[in-house]
FITIGU-515188 format. One record per residue (C-alpha): residue number from 1; x, y, z. Coordinates in pm, whole numbers. Layout:
<atoms>
k NUM&xx X&yy Y&zz Z .
...
</atoms>
This chain:
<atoms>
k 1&xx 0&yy 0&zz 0 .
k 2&xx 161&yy 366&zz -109 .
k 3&xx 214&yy 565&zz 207 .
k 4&xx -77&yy 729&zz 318 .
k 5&xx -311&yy 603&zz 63 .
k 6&xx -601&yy 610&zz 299 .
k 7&xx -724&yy 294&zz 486 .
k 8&xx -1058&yy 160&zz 619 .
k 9&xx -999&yy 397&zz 961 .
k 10&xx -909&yy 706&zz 774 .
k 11&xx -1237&yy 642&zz 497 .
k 12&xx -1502&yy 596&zz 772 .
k 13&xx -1361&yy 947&zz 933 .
k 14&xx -1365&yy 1115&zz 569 .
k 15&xx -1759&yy 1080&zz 571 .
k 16&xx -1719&yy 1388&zz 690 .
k 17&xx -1635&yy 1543&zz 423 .
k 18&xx -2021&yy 1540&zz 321 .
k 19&xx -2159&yy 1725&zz 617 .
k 20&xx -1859&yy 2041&zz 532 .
k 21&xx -1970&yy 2059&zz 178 .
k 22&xx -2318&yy 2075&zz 265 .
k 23&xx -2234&yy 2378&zz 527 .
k 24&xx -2478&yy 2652&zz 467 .
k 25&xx -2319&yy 2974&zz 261 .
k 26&xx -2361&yy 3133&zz 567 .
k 27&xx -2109&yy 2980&zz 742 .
k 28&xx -1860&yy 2947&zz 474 .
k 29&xx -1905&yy 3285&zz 441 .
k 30&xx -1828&yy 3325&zz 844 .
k 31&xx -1548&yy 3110&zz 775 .
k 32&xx -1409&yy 3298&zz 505 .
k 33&xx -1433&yy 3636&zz 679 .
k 34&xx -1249&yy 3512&zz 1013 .
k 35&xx -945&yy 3367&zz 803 .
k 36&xx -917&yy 3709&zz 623 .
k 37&xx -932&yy 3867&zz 983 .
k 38&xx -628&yy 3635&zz 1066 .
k 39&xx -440&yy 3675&zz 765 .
k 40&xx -521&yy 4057&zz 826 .
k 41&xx -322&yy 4045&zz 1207 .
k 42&xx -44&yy 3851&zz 1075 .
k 43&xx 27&yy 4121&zz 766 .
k 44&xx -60&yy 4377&zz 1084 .
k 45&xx 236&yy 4191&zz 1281 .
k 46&xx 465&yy 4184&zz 1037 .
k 47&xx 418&yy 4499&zz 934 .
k 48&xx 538&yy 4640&zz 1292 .
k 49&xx 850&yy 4440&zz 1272 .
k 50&xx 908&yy 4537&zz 899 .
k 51&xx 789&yy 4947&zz 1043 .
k 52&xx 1045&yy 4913&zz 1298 .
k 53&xx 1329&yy 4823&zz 1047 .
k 54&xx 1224&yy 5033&zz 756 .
k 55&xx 1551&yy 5232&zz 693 .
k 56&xx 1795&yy 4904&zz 707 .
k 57&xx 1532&yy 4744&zz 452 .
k 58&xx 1587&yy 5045&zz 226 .
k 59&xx 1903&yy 5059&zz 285 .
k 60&xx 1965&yy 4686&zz 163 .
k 61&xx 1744&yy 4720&zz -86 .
k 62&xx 1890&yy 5037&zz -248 .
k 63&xx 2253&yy 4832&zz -253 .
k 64&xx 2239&yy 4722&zz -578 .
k 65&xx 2160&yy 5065&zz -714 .
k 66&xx 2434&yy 5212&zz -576 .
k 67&xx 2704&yy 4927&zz -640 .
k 68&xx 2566&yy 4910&zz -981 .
k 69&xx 2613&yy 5258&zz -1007 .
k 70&xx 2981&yy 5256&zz -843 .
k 71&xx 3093&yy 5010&zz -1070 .
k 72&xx 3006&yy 5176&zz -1418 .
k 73&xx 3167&yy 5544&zz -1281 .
k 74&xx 2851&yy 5684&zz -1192 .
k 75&xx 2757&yy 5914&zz -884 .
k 76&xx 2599&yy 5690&zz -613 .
k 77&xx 2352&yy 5904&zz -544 .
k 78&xx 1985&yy 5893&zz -556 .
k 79&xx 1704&yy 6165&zz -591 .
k 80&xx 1368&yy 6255&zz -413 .
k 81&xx 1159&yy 6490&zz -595 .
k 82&xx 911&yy 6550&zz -370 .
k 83&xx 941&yy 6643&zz 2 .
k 84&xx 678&yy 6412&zz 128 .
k 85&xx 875&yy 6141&zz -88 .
k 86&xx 1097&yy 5966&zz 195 .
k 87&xx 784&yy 5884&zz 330 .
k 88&xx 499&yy 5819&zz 116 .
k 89&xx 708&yy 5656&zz -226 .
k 90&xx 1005&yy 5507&zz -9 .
k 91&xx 964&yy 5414&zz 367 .
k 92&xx 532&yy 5346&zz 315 .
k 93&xx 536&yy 5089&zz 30 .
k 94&xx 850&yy 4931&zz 111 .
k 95&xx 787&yy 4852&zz 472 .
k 96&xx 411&yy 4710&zz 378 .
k 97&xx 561&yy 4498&zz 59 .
k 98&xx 850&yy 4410&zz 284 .
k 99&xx 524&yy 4231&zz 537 .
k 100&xx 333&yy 4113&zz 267 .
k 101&xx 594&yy 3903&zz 194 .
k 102&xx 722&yy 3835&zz 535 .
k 103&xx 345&yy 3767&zz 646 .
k 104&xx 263&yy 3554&zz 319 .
k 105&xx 348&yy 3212&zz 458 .
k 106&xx 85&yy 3268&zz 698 .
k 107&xx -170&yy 3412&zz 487 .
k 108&xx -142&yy 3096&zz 230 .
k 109&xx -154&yy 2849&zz 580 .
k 110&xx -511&yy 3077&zz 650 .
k 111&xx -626&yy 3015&zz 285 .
k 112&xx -516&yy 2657&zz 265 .
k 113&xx -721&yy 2614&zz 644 .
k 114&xx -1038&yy 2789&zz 440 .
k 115&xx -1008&yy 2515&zz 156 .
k 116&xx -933&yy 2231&zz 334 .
k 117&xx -1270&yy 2248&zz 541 .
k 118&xx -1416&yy 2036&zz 166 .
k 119&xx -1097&yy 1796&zz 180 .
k 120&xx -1093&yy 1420&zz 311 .
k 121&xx -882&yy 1391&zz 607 .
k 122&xx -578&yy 1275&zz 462 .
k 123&xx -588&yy 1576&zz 207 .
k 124&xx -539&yy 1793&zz 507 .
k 125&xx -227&yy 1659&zz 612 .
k 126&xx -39&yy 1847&zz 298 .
k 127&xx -63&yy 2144&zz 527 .
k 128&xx 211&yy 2028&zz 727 .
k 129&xx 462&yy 2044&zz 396 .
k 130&xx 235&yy 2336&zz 179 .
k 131&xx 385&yy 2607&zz 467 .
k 132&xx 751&yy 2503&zz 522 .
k 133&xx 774&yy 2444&zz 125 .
k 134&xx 574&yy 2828&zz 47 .
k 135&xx 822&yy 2964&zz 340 .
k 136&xx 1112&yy 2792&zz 166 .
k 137&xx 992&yy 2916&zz -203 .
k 138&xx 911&yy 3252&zz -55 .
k 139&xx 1294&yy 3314&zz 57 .
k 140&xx 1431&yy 3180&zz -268 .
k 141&xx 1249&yy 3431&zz -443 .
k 142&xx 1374&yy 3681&zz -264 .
k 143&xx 1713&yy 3603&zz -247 .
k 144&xx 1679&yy 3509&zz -627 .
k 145&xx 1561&yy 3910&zz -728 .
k 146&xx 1798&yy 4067&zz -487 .
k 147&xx 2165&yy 3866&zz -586 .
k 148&xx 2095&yy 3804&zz -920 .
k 149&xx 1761&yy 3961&zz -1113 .
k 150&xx 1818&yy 4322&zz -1002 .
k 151&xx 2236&yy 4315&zz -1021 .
k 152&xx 2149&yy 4196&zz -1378 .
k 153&xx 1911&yy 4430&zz -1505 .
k 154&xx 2101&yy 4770&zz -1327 .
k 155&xx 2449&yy 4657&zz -1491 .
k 156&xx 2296&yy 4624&zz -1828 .
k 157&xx 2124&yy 4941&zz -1835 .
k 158&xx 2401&yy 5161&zz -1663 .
k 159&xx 2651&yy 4978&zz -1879 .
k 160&xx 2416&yy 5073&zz -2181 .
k 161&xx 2414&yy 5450&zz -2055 .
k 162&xx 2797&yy 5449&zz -2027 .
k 163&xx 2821&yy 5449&zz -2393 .
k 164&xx 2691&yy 5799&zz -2482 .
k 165&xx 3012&yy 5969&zz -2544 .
k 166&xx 3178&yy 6280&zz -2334 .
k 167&xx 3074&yy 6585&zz -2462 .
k 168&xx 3390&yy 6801&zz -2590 .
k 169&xx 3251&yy 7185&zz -2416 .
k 170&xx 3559&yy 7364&zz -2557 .
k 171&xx 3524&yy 7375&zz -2899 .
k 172&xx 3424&yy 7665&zz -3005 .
k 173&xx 3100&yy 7806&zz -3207 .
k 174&xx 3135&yy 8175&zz -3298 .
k 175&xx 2741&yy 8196&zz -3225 .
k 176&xx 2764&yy 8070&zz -2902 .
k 177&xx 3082&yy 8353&zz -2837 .
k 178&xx 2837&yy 8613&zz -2979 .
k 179&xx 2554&yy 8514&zz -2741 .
k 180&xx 2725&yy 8457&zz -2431 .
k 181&xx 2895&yy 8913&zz -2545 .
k 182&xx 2454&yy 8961&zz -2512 .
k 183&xx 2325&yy 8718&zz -2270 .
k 184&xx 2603&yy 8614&zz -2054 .
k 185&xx 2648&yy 8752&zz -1687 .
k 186&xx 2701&yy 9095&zz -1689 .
k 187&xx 2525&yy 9151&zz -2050 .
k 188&xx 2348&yy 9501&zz -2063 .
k 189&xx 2486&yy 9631&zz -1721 .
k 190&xx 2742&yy 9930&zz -1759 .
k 191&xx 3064&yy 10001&zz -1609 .
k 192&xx 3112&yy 9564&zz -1581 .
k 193&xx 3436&yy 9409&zz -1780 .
k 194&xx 3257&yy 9088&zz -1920 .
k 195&xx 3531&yy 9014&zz -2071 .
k 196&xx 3630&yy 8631&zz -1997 .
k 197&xx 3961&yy 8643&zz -1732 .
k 198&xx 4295&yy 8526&zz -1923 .
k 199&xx 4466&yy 8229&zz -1787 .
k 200&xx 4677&yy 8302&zz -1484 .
k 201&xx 5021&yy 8084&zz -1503 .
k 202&xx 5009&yy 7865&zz -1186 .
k 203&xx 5361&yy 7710&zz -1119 .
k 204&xx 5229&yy 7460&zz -872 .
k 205&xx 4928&yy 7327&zz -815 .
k 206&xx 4774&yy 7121&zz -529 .
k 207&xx 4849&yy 6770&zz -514 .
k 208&xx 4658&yy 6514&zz -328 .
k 209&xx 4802&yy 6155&zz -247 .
k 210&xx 4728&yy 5880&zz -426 .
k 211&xx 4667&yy 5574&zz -146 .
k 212&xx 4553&yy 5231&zz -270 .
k 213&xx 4347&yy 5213&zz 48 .
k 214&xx 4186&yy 5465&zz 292 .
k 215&xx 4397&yy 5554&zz 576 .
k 216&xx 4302&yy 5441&zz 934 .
k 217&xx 4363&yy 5749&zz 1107 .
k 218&xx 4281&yy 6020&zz 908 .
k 219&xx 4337&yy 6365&zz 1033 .
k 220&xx 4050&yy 6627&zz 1030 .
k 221&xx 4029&yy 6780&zz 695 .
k 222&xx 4258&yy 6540&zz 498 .
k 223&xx 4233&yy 6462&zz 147 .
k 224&xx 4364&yy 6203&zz -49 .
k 225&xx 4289&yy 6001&zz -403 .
k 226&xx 4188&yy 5637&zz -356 .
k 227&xx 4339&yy 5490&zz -699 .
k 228&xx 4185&yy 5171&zz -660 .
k 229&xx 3820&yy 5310&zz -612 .
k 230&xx 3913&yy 5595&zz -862 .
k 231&xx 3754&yy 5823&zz -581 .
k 232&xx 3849&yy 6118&zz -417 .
k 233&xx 3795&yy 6176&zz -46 .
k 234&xx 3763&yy 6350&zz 282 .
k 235&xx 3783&yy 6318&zz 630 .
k 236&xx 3433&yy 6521&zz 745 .
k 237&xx 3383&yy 6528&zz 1115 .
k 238&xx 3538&yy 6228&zz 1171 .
k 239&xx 3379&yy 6062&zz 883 .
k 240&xx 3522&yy 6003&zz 555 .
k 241&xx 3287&yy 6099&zz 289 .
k 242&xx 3349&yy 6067&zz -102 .
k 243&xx 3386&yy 6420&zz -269 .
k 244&xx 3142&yy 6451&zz -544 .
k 245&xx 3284&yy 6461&zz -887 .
k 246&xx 3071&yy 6540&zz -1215 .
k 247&xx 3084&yy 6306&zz -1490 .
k 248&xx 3212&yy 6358&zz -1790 .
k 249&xx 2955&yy 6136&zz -1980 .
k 250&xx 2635&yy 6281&zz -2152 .
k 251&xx 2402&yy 6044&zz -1944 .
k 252&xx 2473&yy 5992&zz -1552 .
k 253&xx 2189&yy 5802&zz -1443 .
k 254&xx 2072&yy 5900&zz -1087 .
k 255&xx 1719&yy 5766&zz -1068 .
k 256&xx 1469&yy 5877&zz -803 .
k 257&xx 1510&yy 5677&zz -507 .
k 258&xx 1102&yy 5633&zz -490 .
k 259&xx 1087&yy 5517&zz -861 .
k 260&xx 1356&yy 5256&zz -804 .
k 261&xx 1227&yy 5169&zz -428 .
k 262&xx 880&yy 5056&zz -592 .
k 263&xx 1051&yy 4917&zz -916 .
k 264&xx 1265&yy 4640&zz -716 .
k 265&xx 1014&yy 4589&zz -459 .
k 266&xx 718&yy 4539&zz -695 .
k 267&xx 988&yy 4314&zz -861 .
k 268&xx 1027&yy 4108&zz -517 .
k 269&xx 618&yy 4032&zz -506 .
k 270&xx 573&yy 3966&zz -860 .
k 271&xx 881&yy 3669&zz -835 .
k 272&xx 781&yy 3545&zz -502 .
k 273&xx 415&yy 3480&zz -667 .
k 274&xx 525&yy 3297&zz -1018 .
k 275&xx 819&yy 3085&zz -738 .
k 276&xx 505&yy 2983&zz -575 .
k 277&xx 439&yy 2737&zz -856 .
k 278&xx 558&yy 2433&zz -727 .
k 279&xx 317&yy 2521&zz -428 .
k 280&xx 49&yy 2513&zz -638 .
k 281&xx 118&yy 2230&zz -814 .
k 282&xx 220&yy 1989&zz -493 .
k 283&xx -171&yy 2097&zz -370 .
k 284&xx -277&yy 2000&zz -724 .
k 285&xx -93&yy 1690&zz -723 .
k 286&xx -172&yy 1597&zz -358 .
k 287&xx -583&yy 1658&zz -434 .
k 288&xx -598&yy 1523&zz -711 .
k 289&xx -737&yy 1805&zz -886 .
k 290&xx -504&yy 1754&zz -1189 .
k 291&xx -361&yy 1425&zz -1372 .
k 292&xx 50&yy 1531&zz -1361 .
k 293&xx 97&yy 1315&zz -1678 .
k 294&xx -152&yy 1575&zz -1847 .
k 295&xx -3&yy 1864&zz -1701 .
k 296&xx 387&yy 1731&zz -1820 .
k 297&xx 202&yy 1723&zz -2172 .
k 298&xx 233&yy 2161&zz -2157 .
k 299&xx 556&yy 2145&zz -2149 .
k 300&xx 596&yy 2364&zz -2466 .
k 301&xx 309&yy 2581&zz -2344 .
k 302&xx 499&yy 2632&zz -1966 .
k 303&xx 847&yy 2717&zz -2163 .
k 304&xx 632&yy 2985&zz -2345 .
k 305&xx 476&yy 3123&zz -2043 .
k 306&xx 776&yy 3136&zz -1842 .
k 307&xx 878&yy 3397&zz -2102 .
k 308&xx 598&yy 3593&zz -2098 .
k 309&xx 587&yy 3613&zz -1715 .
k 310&xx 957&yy 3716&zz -1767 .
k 311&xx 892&yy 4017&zz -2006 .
k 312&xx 618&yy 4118&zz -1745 .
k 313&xx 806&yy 4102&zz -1423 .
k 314&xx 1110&yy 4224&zz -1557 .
k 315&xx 1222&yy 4549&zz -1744 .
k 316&xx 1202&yy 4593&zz -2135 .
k 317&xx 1585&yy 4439&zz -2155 .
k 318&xx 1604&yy 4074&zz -2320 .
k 319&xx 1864&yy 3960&zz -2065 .
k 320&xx 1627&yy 4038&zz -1741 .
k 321&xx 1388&yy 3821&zz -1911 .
k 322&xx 1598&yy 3554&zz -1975 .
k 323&xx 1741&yy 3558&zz -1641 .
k 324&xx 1391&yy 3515&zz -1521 .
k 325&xx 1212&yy 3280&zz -1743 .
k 326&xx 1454&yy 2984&zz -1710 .
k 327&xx 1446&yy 2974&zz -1330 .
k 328&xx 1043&yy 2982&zz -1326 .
k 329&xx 1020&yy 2683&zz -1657 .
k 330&xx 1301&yy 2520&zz -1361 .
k 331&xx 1040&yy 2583&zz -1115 .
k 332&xx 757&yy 2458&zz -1331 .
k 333&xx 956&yy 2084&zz -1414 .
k 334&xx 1030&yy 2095&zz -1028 .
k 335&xx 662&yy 2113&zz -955 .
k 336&xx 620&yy 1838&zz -1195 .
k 337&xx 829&yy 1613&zz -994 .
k 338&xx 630&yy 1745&zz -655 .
k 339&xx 283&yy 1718&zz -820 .
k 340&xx 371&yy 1337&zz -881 .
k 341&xx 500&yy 1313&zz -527 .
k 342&xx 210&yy 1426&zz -375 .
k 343&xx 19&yy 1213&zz -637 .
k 344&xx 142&yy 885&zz -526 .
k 345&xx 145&yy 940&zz -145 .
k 346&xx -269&yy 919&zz -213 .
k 347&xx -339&yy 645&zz -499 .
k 348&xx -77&yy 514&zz -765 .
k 349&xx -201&yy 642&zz -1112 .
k 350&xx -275&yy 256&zz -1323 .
k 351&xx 34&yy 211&zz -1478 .
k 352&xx 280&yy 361&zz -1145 .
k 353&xx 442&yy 70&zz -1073 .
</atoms>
């Protein structure tokens, strides 16, 4: 006998499974609304803890921005364009997205309690791996956007931005030189020499040291050139902060911090739902809602899909999507091999052997 195919004992207690289907709507609808209370407090808890830590969750979520940034010679440095922006487009949706996702193992273990009241007894038990196994998928998902989907889709659009050329400011248009004589400062006021200062000869300028790493001690006010970062720095207060230096490239991306904020975090949700997949499909399999030797027949159809669900969840790049759509047509043979799992712990299909 396959484990857990259900014996004599466990079919004489499913005969309840009659008396739950033939609940009135009222109830199910009583039901319904007290699990969406309880997955309501356990998105409220979550939230408090993910409140509590806002600033360290934007703070780890804006890293790949800013290393992204660092490595393609860009300012890392983001922009708010509103004042009420910190708050409402950066700390608000990121803390609440930040417990939806923390909360959602225990909102699918509330939805799985509402749909199990029309289960047989033994169907139940899948509870006991649907939660770990969501928790599990959950994490991967995250971990999957933030070390490898976002790094991926920042380098190739900074590294597409870092080809517009420098832009050469000296050379010289005679129009320009006539318009700057009428509109430049000083232009229309008397007795003020807007004529542009000569060239002073310098015989020494400033020179700043060029250190492979940051000193240890530096004193107050010292300034040095850190070759290996290609940065130039200051000691601040007893901080050492990086002294701002323009590019010299047409484009320097510096995105607004809200934009990006929602962009990676929407990201997050979007690939923790499709990674829920082989979730899905182990409650399939285990219920015997579907025949997994008719779902392993869309195998062309899934390898499509996961490529549209990658050009949806990801930006308008072709290697984002890529990235994406091979992990979730993984995911989607994975669930295969789960779906037939849970298949065969209830009754062996006629030709299992």
């Amino acid at each position: 006998m396959p484990l857990d195919q259900p014996n004599d004992v466990e079919a004489a207690l499913d005969t309840d499974r009659g008396s739950d289907l033939a609940m009135p709507l009222g109830e199910h609808l009583d039901e319904l609304r007290a699990r969406l209370i309880y997955a309501g407090i356990g998105i409220a808890a979550a939230a408090a803890v993910t409140f509590a830590f806002g600033f360290r969750l934007i703070g780890w979520l804006a890293q790949p921005l800013l290393q992204a940034q660092d490595t393609m010679g860009f300012p890392t440095q983001t922009l708010v364009l509103d004042p009420t922006a910190g708050f409402t487009s950066v700390y608000l949706p990121v803390s609440l997205i930040a417990a939806v996702l923390l909360a959602s193992p225990w909102v699918i273990y509330q939805g799985w309690k509402f749909v199990s009241v029309g289960l047989y007894h033994h169907e139940r038990r899948a509870i006991y791996i649907l939660t770990p196994f969501s928790t599990l998928m959950t994490a991967a998902a995250v971990a999957f956007t933030y070390y490898v989907l976002l790094p991926v889709s920042l380098m190739f659009f900074f590294q597409f931005a870092s080809r517009y050329p420098p832009v050469d400011l000296t050379v010289r248009n005679p129009v320009i030189d006539l318009l700057r004589e009428a509109y430049g400062p000083g232009a229309g006021v008397s007795g003020i020499d807007v004529t542009p200062p000569q060239a002073e000869t310098v015989s020494e300028l400033p020179r700043f040291p060029v250190l492979d790493e940051d000193p240890a001690d530096a004193a107050e006010g010292s300034v040095w050139f850190n070759g290996r970062e290609g940065k130039l720095k200051a000691t601040v207060n007893g901080t050492v902060r990086v002294m701002a230096m323009q590019s010299d490239k047409l484009i320097a991306p510096m995105p607004s911090l809200g934009q990006y904020v929602r962009f990676a975090a929407m990201t997050m949700l979007g690939v923790t739902a499709a990674f829920q997949l082989p979730v899905v499909m182990l409650v399939a399999g285990w219920t015997r809602l579907f025949d997994p030797r008719s779902i392993a027949s869309l195998r062309k159809y899934a390898f499509f899909g996961a490529f549209a669900v990658g050009a949806v969840l990801t930006p308008t790049d072709l290697v984002s999507m890529v990235v994406l759509a091979l992990p979730l047509y993984l995911l989607f043979e994975v669930g295969l091999v789960v779906m037939k799992l849970g298949d065969r712990r209830r009754t062996p299909l006629p030709d299992d052997t």
